[in-house]
KEPAKOL-982241 format. One record per residue: residue number from 0; residue in three letters; x, y, z of N, C-alpha, C in turn. Coordinates in pm, 1 decimal, padded with zeros to 6 digits, always signed. Atoms other than C-alpha are relative to their C-alpha. Layout:
<drenmis>
> NUM, ALA, X, Y, Z, X, Y, Z, X, Y, Z
...
</drenmis>
This chain:
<drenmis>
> 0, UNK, -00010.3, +00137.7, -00042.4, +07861.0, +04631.2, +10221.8, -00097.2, -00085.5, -00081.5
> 1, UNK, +00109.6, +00116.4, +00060.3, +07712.0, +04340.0, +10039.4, -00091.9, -00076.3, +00064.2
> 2, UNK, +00103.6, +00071.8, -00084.6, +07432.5, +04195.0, +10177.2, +00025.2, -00154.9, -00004.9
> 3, UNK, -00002.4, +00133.1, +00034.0, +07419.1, +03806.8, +10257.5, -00076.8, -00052.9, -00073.7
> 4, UNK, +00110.5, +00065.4, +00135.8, +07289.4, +03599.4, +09947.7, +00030.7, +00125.6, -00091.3
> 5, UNK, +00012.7, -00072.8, +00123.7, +07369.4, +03918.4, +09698.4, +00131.2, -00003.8, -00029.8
> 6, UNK, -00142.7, -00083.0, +00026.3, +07679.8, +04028.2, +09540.5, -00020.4, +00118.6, -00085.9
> 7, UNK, +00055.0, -00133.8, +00032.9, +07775.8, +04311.9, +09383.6, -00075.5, +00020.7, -00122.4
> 8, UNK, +00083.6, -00109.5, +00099.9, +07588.2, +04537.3, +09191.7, -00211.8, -00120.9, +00017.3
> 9, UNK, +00127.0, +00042.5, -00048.6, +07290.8, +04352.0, +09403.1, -00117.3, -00110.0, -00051.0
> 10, UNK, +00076.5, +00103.4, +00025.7, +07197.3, +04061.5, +09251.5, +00016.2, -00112.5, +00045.8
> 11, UNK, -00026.1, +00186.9, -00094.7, +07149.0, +03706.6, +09369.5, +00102.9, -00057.7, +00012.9
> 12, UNK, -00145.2, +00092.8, +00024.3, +07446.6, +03524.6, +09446.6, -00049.6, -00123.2, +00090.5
> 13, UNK, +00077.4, +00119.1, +00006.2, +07328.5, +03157.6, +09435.1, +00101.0, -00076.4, +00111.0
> 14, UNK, -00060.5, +00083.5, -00054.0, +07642.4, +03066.2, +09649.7, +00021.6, +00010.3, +00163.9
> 15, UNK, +00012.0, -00050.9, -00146.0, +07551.4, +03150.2, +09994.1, +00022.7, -00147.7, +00081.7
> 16, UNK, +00031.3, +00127.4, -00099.8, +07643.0, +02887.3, +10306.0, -00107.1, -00073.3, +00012.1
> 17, UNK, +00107.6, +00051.2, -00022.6, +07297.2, +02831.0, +10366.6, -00036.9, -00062.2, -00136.0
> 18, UNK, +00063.4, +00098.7, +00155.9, +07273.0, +02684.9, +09952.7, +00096.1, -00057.7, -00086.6
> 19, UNK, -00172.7, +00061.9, +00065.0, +07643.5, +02534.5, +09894.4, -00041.2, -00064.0, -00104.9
> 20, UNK, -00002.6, +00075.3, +00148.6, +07472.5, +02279.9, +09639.8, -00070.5, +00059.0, -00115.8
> 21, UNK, +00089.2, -00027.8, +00093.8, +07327.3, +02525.0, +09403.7, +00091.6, +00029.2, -00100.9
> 22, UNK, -00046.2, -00047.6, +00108.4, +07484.5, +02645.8, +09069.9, +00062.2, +00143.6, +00077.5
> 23, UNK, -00032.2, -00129.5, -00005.0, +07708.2, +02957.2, +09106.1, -00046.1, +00060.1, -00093.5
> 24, UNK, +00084.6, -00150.5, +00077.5, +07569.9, +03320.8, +09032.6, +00064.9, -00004.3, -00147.9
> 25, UNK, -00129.4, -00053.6, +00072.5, +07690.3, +03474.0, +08724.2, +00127.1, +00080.0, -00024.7
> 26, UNK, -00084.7, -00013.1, -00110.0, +07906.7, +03669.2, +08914.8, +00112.3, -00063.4, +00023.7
> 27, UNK, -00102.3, +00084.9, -00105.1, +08075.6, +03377.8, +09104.7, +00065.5, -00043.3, -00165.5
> 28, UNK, -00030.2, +00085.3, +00118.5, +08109.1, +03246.6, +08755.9, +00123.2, +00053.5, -00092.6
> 29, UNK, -00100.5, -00049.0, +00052.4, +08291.2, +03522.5, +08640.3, +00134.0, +00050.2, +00041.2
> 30, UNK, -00088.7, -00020.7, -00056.9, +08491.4, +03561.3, +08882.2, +00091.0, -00178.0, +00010.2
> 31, UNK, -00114.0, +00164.0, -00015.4, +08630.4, +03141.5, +08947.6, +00062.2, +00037.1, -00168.4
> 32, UNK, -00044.2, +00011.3, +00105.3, +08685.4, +03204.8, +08545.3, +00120.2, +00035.9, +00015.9
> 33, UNK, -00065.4, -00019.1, +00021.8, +08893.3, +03463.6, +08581.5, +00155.8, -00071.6, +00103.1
> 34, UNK, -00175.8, +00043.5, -00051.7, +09111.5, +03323.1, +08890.3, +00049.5, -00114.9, -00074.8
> 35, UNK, -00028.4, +00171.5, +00082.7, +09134.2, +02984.2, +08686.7, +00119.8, +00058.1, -00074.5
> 36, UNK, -00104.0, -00068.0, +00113.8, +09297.3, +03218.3, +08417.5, +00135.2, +00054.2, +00032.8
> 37, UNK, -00104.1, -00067.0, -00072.6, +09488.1, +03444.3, +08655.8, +00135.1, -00152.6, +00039.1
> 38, UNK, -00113.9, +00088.5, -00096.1, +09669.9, +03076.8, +08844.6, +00080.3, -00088.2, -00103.2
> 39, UNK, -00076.6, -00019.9, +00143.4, +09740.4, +02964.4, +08498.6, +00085.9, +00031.9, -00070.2
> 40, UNK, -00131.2, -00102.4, +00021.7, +09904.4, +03231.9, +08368.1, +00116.9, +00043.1, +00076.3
> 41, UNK, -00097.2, -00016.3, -00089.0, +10073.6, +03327.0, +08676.6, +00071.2, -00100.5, +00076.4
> 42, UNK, -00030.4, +00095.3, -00098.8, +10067.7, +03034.5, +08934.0, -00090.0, +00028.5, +00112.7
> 43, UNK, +00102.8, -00093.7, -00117.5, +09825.5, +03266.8, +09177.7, -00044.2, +00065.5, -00039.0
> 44, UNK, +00113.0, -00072.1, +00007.6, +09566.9, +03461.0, +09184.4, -00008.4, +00114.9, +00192.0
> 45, UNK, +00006.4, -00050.1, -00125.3, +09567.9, +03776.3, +09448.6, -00119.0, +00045.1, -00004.3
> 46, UNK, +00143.0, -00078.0, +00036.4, +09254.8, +03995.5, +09528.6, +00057.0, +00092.5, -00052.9
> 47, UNK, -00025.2, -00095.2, +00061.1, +09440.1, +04288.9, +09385.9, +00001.8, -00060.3, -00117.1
> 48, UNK, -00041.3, -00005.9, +00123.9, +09504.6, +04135.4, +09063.9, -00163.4, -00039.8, -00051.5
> 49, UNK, +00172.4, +00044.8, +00047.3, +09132.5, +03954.9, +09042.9, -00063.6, +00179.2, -00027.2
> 50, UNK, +00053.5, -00146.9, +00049.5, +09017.4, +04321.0, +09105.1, +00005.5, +00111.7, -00112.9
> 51, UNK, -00024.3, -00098.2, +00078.0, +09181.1, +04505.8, +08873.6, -00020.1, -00089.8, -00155.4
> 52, UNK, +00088.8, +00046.1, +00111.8, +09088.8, +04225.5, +08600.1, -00103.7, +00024.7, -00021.7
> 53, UNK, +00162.1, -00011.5, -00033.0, +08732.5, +04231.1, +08709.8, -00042.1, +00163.1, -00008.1
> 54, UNK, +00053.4, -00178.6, +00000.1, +08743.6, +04624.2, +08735.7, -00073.5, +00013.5, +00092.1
> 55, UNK, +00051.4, +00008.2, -00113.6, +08607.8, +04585.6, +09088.0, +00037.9, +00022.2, +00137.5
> 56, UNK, -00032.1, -00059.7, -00175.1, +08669.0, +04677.1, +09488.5, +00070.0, -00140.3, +00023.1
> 57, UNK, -00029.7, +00162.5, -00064.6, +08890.3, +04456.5, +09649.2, -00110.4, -00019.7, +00076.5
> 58, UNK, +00117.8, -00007.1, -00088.6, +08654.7, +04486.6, +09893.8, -00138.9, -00090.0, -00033.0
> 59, UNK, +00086.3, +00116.9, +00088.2, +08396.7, +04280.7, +09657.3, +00057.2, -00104.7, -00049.7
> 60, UNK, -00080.7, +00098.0, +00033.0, +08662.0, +04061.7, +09556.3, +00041.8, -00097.6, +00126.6
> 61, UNK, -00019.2, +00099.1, -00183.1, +08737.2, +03949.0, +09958.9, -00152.3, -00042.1, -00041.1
> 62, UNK, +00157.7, +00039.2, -00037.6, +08314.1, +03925.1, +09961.8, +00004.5, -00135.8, -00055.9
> 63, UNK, +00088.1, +00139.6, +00050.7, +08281.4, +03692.9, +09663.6, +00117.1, -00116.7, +00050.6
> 64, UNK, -00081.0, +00106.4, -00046.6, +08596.6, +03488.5, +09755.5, -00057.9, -00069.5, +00160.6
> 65, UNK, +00052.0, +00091.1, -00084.9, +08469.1, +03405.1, +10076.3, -00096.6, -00069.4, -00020.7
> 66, UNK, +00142.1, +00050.7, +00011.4, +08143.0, +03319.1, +09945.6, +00054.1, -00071.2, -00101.2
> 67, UNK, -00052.3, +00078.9, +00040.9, +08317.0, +03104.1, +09700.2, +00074.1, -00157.7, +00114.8
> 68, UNK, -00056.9, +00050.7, -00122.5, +08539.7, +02970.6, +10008.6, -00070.9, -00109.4, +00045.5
> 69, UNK, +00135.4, +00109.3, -00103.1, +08217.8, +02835.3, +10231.2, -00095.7, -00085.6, -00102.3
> 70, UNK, +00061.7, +00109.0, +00139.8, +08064.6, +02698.5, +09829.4, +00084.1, -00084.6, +00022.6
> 71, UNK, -00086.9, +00162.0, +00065.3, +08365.4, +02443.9, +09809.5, +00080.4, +00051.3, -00110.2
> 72, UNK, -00045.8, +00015.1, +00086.0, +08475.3, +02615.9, +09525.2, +00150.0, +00051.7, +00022.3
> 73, UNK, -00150.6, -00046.1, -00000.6, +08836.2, +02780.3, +09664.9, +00012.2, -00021.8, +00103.5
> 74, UNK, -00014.3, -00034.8, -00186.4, +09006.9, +02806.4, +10013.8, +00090.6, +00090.5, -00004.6
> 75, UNK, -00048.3, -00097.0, +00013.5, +09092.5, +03087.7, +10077.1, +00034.4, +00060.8, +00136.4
> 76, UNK, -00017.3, -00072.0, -00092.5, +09301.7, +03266.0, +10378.0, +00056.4, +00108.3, -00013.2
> 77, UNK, +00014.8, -00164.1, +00010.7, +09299.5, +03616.1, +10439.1, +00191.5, -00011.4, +00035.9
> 78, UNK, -00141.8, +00042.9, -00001.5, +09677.8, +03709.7, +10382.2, +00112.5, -00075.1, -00073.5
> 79, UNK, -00105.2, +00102.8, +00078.7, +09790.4, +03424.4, +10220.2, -00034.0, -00040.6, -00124.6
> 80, UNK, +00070.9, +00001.8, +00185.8, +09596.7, +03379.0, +09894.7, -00095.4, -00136.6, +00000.1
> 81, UNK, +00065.6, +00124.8, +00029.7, +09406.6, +03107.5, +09761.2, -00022.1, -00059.6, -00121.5
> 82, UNK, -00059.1, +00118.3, +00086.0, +09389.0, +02776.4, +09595.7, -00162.2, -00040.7, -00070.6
> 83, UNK, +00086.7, +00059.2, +00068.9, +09116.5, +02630.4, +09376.5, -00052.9, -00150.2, +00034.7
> 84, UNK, +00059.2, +00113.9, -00005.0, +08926.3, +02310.5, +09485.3, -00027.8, -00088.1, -00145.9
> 85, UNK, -00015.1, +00065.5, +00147.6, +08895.1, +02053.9, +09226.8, -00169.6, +00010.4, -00072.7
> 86, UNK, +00168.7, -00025.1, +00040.2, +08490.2, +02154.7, +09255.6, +00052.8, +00171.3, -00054.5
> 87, UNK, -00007.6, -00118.6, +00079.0, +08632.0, +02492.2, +09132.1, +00047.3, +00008.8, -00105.2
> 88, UNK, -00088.0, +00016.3, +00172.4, +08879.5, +02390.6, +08846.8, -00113.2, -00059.6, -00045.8
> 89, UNK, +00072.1, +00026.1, +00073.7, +08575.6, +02194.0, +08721.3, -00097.7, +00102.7, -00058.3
> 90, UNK, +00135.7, -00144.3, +00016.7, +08328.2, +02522.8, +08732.4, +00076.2, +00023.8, -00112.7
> 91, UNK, -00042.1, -00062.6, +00095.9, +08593.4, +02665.7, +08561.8, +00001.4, -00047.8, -00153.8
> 92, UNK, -00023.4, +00038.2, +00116.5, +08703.3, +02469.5, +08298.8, -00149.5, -00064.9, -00051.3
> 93, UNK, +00131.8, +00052.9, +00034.5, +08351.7, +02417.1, +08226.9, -00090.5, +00150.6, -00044.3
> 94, UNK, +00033.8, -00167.6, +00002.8, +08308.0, +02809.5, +08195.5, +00116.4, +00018.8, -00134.5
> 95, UNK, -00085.2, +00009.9, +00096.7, +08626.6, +02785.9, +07997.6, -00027.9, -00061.8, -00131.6
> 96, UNK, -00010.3, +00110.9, +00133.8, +08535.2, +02526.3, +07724.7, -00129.5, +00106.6, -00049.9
> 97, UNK, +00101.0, -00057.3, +00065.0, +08177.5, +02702.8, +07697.9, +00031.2, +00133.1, -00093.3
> 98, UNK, -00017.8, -00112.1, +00062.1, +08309.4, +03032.0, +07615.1, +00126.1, -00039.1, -00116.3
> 99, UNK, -00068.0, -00004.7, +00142.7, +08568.3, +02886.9, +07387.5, -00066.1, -00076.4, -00111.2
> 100, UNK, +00103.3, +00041.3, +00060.1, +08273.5, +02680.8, +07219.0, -00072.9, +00093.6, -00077.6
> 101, UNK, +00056.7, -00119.8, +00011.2, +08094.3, +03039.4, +07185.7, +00107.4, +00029.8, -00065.0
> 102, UNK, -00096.1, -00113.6, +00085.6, +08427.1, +03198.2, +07023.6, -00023.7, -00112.9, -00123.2
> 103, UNK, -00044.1, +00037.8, +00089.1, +08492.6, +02914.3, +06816.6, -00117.1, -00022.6, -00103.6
> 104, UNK, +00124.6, -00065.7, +00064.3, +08105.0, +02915.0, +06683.0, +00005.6, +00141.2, -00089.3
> 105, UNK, -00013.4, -00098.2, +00078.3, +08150.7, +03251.9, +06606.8, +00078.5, +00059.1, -00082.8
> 106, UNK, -00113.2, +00016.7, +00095.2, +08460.2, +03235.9, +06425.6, -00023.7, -00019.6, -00109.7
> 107, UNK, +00038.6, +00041.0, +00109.5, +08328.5, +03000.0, +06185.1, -00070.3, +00097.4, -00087.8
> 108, UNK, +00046.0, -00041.6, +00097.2, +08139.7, +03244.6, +06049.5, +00039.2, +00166.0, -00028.8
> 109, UNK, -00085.5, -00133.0, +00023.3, +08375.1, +03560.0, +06055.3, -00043.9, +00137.5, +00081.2
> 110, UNK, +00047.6, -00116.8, -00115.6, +08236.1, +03765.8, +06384.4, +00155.5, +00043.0, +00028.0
> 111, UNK, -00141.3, -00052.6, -00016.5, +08531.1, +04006.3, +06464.6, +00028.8, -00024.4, +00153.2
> 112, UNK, +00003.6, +00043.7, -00119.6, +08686.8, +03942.2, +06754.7, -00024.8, +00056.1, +00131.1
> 113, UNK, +00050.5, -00103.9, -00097.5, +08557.1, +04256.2, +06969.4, -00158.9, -00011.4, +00027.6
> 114, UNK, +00156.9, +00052.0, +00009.6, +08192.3, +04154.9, +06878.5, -00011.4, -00166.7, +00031.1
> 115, UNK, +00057.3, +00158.2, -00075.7, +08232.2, +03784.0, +06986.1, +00011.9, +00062.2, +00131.4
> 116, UNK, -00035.9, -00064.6, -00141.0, +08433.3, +03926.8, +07333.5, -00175.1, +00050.0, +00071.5
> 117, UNK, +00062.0, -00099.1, -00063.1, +08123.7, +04146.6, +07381.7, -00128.0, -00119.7, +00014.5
> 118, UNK, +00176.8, +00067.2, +00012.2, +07781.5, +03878.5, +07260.7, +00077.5, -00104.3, +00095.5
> 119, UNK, -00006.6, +00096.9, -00051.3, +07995.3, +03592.6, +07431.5, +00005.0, +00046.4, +00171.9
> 120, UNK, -00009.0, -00007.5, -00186.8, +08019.0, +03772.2, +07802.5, -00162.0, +00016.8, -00002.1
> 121, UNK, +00146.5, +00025.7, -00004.4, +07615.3, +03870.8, +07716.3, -00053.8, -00088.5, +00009.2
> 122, UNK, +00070.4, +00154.8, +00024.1, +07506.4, +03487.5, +07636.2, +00035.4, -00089.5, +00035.9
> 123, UNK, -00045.9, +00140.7, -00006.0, +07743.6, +03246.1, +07771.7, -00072.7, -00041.9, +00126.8
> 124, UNK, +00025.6, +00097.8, -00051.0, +07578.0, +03275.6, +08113.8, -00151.2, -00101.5, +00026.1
> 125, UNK, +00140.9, +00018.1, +00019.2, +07242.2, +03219.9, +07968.9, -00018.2, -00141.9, -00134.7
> 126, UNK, +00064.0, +00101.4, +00107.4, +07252.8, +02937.3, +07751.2, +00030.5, -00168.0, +00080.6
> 127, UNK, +00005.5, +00154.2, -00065.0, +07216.4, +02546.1, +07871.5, +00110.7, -00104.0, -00076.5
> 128, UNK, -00105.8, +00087.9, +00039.2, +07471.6, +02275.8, +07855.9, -00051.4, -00031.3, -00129.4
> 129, UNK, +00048.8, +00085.3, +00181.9, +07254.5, +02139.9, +07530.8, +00037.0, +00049.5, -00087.5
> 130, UNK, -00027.5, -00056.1, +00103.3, +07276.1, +02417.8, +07351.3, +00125.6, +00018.0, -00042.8
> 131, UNK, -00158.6, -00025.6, -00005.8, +07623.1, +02484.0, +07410.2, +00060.0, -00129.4, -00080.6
> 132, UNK, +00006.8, +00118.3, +00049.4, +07652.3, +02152.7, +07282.9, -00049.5, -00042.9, -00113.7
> 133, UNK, +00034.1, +00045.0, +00106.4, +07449.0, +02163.0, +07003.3, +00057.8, +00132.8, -00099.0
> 134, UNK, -00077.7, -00084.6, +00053.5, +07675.3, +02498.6, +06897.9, +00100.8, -00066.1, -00070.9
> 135, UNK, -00139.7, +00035.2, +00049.6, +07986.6, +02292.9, +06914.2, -00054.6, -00109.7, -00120.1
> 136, UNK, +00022.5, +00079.9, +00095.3, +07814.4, +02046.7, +06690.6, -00002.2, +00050.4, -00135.3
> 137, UNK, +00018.4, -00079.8, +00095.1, +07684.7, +02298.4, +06465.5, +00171.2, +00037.7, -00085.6
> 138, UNK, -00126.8, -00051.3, +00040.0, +08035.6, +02443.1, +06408.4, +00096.0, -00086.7, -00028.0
> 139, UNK, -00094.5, +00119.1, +00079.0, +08192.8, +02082.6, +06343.9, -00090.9, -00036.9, -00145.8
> 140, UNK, +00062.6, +00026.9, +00114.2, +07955.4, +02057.0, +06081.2, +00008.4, +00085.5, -00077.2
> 141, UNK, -00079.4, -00107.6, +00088.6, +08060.1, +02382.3, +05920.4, +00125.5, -00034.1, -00026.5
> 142, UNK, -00112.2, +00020.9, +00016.2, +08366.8, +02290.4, +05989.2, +00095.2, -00118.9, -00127.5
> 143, UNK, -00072.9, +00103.4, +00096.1, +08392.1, +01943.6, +05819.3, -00097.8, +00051.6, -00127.8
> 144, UNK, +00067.3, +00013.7, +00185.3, +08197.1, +02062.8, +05473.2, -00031.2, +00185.1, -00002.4
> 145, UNK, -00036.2, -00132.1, +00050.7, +08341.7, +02401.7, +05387.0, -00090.3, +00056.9, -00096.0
> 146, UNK, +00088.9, -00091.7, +00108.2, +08146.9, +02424.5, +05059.1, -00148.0, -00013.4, +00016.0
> 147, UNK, +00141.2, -00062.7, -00084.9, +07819.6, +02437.4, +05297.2, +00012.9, +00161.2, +00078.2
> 148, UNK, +00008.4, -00107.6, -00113.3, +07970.1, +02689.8, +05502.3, +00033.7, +00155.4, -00152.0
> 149, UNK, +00005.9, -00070.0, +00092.1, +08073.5, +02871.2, +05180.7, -00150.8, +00051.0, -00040.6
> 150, UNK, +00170.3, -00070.0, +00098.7, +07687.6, +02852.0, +05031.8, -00006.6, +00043.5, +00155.8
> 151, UNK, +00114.0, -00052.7, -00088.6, +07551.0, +02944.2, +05352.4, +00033.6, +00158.9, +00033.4
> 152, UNK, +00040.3, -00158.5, -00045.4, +07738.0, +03298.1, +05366.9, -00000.8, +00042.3, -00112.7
> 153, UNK, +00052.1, -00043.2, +00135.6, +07696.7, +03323.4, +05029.9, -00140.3, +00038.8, -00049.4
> 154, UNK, +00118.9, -00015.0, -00017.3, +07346.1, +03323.3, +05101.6, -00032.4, +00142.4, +00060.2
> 155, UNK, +00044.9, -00115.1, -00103.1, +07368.7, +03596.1, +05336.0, +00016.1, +00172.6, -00056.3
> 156, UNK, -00064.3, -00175.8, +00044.9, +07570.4, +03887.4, +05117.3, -00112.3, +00049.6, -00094.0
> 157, UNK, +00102.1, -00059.1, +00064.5, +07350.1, +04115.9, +04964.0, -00025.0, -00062.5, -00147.8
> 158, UNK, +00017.3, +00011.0, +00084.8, +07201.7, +04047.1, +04657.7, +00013.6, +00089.6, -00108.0
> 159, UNK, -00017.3, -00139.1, +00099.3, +07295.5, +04312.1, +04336.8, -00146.1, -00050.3, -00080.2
> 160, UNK, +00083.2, -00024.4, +00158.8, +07000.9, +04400.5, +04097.7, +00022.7, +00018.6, -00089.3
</drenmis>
């Protein structure tokens, strides 16, 4: 059983009743992502299908949904599924843009796409709106002046003696 205030694998979960206005865990974070993705693609989002994305217990998948539920960020009834609040499509698509900010950063400079997948679930939920922000900048500025982005990995390949 999950304790109140943790989720699984026992770390803080920031979205407890008693602290509705705080930031969701990283956790909650990864979980609104994926239903965002799941209602999207499909139209719904069940706990079996969240689970078996997530690779997780339904059983932890009911937990964080309720504790999502009493945040504001879904409503959710047992049985019948649940819907996304417009305070949850924003989490999301705000989880969404970052991590496609993070791919498209790492693109620019030819990370494969199994090694972004892996540094972007490590870092996205640790970096601040600024930076995230001063990524996407970075990467329009590669973007618009190619023969910078040229010298700069030209800089990087080994040197021959």
């Amino acid at each position: 059983m999950v304790k109140p205030g943790w989720s699984v694998g026992e770390q803080p979960c920031l979205i407890t009743p008693q602290m509705p206005n705080r930031a969701p865990s990283q956790s909650a974070e990864d979980y609104l992502e994926r239903i965002h993705e799941l209602i999207e693609e499909k139209g719904y989002a069940r706990v079996v299908d969240i689970a078996s994305s997530l690779k997780v217990k339904e059983a932890s998948v009911t937990s964080m949904v309720q504790k999502l539920d009493e945040a504001g960020y879904l409503k959710y009834e047992k049985y019948r599924g649940l819907i996304m609040t417009d305070r949850g499509r924003e989490v999301a698509r705000k989880i969404r843009d970052r991590h496609e900010t993070l791919s498209r950063f790492f693109s620019i400079f030819g990370i494969d796409a199994e090694s972004q997948r892996q540094d972007i679930e490590g870092i996205e939920h640790h970096l601040s709106p600024d930076t995230v922000e001063m990524l996407a900048d970075l990467a329009k500025f590669f973007e618009d002046r190619p023969d910078l982005l040229r010298r700069f990995q030209e800089s990087r390949k080994p040197r021959k003696t």
